[in-house]
LUMMI-843325 format. One record per residue (C-alpha): residue number from 1; x, y, z. Coordinates in pm, 1 decimal, decimal comma. Example, Ala and Ser with C-alpha at 12.3 -4.5 7.8 and 13.67 -1.06 7.14 Angstrom:
BEGIN
+------+----------+----------+----------+
| resi |     east |    north |       up |
+------+----------+----------+----------+
|    1 |   1230,0 |   -450,0 |    780,0 |
|    2 |   1367,0 |   -106,0 |    714,0 |
+------+----------+----------+----------+
//
This chain:
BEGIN
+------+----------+----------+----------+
| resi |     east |    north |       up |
+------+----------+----------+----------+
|    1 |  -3161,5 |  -5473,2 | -12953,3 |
|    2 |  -3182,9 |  -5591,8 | -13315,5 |
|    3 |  -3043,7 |  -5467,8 | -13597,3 |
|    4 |  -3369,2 |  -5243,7 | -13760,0 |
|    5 |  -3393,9 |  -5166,3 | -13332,8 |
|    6 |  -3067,5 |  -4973,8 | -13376,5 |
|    7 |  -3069,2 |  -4808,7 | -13688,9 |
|    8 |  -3402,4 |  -4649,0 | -13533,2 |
|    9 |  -3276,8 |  -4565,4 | -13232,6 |
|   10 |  -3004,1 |  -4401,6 | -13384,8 |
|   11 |  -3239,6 |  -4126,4 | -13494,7 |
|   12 |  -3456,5 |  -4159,5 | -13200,6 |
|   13 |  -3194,8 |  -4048,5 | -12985,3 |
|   14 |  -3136,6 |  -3714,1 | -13106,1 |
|   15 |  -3489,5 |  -3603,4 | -12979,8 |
|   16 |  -3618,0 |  -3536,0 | -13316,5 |
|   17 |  -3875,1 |  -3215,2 | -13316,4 |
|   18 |  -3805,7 |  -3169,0 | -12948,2 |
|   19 |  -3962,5 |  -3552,1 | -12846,2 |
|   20 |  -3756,9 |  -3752,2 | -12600,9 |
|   21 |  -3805,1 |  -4136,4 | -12668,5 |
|   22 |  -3655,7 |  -4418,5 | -12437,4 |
|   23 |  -3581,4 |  -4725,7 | -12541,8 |
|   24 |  -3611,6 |  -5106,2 | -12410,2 |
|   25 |  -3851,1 |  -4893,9 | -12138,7 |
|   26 |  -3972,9 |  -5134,5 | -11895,4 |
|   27 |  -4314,4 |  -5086,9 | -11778,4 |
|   28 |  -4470,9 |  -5406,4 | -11586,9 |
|   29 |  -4543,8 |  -5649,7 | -11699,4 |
|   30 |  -4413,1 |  -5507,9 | -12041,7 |
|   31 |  -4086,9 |  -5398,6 | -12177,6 |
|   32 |  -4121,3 |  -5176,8 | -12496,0 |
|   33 |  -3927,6 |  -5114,0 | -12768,3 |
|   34 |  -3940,6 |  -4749,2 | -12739,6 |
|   35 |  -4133,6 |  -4489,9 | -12583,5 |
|   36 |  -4198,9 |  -4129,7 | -12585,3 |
|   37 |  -4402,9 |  -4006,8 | -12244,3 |
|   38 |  -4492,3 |  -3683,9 | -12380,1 |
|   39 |  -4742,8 |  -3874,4 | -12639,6 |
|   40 |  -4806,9 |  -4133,2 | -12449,0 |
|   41 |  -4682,4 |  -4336,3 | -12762,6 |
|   42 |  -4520,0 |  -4684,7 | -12764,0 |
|   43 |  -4316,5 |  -4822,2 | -13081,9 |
|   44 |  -4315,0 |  -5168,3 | -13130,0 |
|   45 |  -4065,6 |  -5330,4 | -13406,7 |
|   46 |  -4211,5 |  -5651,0 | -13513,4 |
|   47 |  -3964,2 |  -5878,6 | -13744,4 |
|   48 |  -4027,7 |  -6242,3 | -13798,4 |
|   49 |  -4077,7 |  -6370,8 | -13418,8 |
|   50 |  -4385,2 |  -6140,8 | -13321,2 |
|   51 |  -4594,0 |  -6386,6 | -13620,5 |
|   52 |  -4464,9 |  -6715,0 | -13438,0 |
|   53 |  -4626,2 |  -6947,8 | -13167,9 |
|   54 |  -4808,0 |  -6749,4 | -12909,3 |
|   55 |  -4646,7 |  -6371,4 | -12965,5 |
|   56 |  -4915,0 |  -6217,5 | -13187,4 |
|   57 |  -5135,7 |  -6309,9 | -12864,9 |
|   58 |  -4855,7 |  -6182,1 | -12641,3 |
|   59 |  -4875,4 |  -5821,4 | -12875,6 |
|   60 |  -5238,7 |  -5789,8 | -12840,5 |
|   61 |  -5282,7 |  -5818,2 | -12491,3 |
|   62 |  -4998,1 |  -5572,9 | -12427,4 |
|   63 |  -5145,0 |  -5329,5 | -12699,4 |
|   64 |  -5426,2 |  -5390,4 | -12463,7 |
|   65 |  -5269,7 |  -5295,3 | -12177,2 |
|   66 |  -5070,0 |  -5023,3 | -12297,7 |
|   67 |  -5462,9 |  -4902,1 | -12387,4 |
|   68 |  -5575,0 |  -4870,5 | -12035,0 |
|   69 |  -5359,2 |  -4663,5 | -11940,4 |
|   70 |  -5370,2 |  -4396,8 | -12244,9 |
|   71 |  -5043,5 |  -4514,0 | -12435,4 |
|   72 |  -5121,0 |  -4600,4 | -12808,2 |
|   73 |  -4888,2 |  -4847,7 | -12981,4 |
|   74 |  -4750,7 |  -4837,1 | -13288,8 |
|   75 |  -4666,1 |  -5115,2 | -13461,3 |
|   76 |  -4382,0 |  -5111,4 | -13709,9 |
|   77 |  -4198,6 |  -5403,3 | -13912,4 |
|   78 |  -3823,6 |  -5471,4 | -13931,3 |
|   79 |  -3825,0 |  -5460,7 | -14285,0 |
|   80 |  -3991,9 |  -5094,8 | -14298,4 |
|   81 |  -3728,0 |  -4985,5 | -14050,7 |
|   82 |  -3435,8 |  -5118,4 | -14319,4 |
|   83 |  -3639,8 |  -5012,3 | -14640,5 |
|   84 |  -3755,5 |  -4659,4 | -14537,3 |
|   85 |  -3606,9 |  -4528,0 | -14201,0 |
|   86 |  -3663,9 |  -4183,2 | -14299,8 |
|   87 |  -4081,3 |  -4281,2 | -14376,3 |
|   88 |  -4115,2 |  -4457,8 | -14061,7 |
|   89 |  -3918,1 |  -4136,9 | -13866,7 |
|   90 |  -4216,5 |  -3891,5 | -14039,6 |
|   91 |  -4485,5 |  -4168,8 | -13950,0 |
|   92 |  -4387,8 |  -4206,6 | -13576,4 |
|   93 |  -4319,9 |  -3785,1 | -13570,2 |
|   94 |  -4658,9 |  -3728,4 | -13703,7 |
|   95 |  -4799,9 |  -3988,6 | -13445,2 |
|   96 |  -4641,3 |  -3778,6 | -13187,5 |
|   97 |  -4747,3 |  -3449,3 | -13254,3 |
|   98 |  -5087,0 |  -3602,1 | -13324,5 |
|   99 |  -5061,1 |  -3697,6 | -12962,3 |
|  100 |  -4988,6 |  -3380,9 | -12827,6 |
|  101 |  -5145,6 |  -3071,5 | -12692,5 |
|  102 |  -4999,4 |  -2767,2 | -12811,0 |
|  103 |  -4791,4 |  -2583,7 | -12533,9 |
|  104 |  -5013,1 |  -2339,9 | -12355,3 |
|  105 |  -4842,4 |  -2074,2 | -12548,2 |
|  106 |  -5011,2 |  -2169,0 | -12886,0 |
|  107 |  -5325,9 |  -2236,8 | -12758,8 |
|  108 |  -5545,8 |  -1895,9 | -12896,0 |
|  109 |  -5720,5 |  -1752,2 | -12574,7 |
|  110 |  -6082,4 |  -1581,3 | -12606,3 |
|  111 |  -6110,7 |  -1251,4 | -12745,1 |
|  112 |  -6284,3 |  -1116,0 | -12497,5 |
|  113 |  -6245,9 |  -1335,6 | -12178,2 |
|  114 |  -6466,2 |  -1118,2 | -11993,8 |
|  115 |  -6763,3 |  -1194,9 | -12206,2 |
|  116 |  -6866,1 |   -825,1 | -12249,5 |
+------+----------+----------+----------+
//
């Protein structure tokens, strides 16, 4: 893992608002950086090499993978992870809940299920 790859796993790890992520979570042909199942949400940090030679192709046909089967990808640089860990924990948090569904337990039911 790189350097920005551990600082944010260092968070990641402590299931922030009750979301488990993985991390280096393999998932054929692709490994991603991390991963949280519950919102189907995988977080990519890009430094330097993801703009070089052939990887910006590489990225968008995994994004475009990662699409067919439901799991969004967020995309986040190395230099956003050293400059503002704490913004890019609210961003990926907010993704997640975003994501979703409430538990069954917050979900208002009908007031009158019965319909009379």
């Amino acid at each position: 893992m790189s350097s920005p790859e551990i600082r944010l796993w260092g968070v990641l790890r402590t299931r922030p608002h009750g979301f488990k992520f993985r991390r280096q979570r393999p998932d054929d042909p692709f490994i991603f950086d991390f991963y949280c199942h519950r919102a189907l949400l995988a977080i990519e940090i890009d430094g330097f090499a993801h703009d070089c030679g052939t990887n910006p192709q590489r990225d968008a046909s995994r994004d475009k993978w990662a699409a067919g089967r439901s799991i969004a990808t967020l995309r986040i640089s190395a230099s956003e992870v050293r400059d503002n860990l704490d913004g890019v924990v609210a961003g990926i948090l907010q993704r997640c809940c975003e994501r979703t569904p409430p538990p069954a337990s917050l979900v208002p039911l009908p007031s009158n299920p019965r319909g009379g």
